[in-house]
N, C-alpha and C positions, 0 to 999 in steps of 0.2 A: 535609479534603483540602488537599493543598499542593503543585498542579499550575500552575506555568506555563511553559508550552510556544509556542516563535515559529518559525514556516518559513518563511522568506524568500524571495523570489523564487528561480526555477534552482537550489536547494538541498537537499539530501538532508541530512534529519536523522532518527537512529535513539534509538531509544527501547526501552532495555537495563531487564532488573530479573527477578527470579523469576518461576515461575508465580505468579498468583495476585496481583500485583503491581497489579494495577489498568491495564497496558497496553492491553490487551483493549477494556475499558471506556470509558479514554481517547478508542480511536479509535470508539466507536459514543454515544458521547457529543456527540462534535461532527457526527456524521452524523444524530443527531435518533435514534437508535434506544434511547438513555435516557434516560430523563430527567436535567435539570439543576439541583440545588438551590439551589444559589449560584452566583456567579462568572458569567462572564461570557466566549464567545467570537467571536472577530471573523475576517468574511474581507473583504479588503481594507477595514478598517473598516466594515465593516455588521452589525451582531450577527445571529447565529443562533439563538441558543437560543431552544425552542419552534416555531422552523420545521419542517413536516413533514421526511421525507427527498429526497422530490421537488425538494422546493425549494432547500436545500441543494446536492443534484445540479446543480440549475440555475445553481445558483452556483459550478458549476466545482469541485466537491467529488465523488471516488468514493473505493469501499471497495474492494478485496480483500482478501474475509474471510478467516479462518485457517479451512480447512476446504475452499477453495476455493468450495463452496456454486453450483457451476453446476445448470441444468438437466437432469437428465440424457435426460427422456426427449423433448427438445426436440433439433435437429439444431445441428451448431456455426453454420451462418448464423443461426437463430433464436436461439441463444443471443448472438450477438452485437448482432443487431439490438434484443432486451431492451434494451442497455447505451444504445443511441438512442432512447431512448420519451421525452427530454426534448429533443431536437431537433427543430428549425422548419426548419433551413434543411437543405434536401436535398446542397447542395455539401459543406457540413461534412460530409452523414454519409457519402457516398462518399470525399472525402478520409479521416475517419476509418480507413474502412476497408481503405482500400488501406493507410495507415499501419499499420495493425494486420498486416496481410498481410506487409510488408514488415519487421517487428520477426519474424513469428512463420510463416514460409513454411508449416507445417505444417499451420497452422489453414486457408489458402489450399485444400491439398489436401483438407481432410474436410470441407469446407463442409455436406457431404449427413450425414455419419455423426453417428450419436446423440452427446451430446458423455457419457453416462452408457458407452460402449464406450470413450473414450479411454482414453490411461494417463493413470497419475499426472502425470507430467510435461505433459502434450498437456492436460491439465485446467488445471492450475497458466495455464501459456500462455493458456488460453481465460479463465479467467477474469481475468487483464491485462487480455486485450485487448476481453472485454465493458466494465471500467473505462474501460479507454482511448476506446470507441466516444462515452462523456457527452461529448467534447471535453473533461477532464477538465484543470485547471491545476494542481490539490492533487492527487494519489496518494496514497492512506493503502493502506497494502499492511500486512496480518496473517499474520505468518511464510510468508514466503512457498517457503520453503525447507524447511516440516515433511514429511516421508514422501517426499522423493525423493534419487535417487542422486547420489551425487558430481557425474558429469559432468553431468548434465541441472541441480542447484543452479546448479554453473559457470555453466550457459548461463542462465539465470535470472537471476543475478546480472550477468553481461552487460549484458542487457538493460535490466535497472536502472536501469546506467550510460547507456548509449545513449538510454533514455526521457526521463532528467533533462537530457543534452548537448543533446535539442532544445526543453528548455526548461519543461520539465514540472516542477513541485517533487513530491519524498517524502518522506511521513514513512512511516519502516518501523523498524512490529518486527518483533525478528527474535531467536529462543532464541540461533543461533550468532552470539553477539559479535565472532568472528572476521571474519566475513563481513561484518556490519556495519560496523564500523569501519573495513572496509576501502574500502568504498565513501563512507561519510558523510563528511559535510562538518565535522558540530558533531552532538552527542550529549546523552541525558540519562538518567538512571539513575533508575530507581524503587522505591521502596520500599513498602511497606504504603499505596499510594495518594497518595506526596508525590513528589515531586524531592527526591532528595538530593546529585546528585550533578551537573554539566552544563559543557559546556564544548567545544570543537574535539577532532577525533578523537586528532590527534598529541596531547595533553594525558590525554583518557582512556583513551588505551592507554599511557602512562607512568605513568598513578595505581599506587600498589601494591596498594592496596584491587580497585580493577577489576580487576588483572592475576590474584589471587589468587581474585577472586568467578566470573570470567565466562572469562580467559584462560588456566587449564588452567597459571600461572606462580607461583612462589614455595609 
């Protein structure tokens, strides 16, 4: 493998490449949910590797898996309060949650309803905003744009932006590189499980290689 990958403070960095590409893995790698044979990853300088996933969480690390992967037959408050089971401090998780509330007004209204009755879209949203609940400083978001419509992506992609503006860092894969780069900061491109490719978004939306792989150009 020939993976190295940095997310900087307040940063939005996407992470572009085929199915199959080893992205996936990437992001359940640093979450403890694969194992790690070599190499070595750090948050704020303190390695991870071999930490459960809990503890990771505790270090300001959540997932939104590709699948979304909520509870379904849990109500939307329960499914968010999940996202808090590594929280002490009671003020964090009400702030949390008004936060969440306040990104996703919708989740606000079905607090009571099963979150396995949402749409696609109202799922996507819940499952942010159970990430969001860990007090989360890293975002690793997996396709978070797969199986929904236009406008509701849009609104998604929005929010993105607005979660990273208060200060939140992402790493997001994402199939539509459109979308991605629209939003990212700095970018990296994957191959058969390396980096081949990395650089600021204005850079890899000029490459011709990318334009012709991923942007639908040349």
């Amino acid at each position: 493998m020939g993976i190295e990958i940095e997310v900087r403070e307040k940063e939005i960095v996407c992470l572009l490449g085929a199915n199959g590409a080893g992205k996936s893995t990437t992001l359940k790698s640093i979450m403890g949910l694969v194992d790690v044979r070599q190499g070595e990853i750090r948050v704020h300088d303190k390695p991870v590797v071999g930490l459960p996933p809990s503890k990771v969480v505790a270090l300001g690390i959540a997932l939104v898996p590709e699948g979304r992967h909520i509870f379904p037959d849990l109500t939307v408050a329960e499914n968010l309060m999940m996202g808090a089971y590594t929280q002490r401090d009671k003020n964090w998780e009400k702030e949390d949650k008004e936060y969440v509330f306040s990104m996703f007004p919708r989740l606000k209204e079905r607090l009571r309803q099963l979150g396995g009755t949402l749409s696609g879209g109202e799922q996507q949203m819940l499952a942010i905003g159970r990430a969001l609940m860990s007090h989360a400083r890293l975002l690793m978001m997996d396709e978070p744009s797969m199986g929904l419509a236009p406008i509701v992506r849009e609104e998604i992609f929005r929010t993105i932006l607005t979660i990273n503006q208060g200060g939140t860092s992402i790493l997001l894969v994402e199939q539509n590189a459109l979308l991605a780069l629209a939003v990212a900061h700095r970018g990296y491109v994957m191959e058969n499980g390396r980096i081949v490719i990395s650089g600021p978004t204005a850079e890899l939306k000029a490459n011709d290689e990318i334009a012709k792989a991923y942007l639908g150009r040349g």
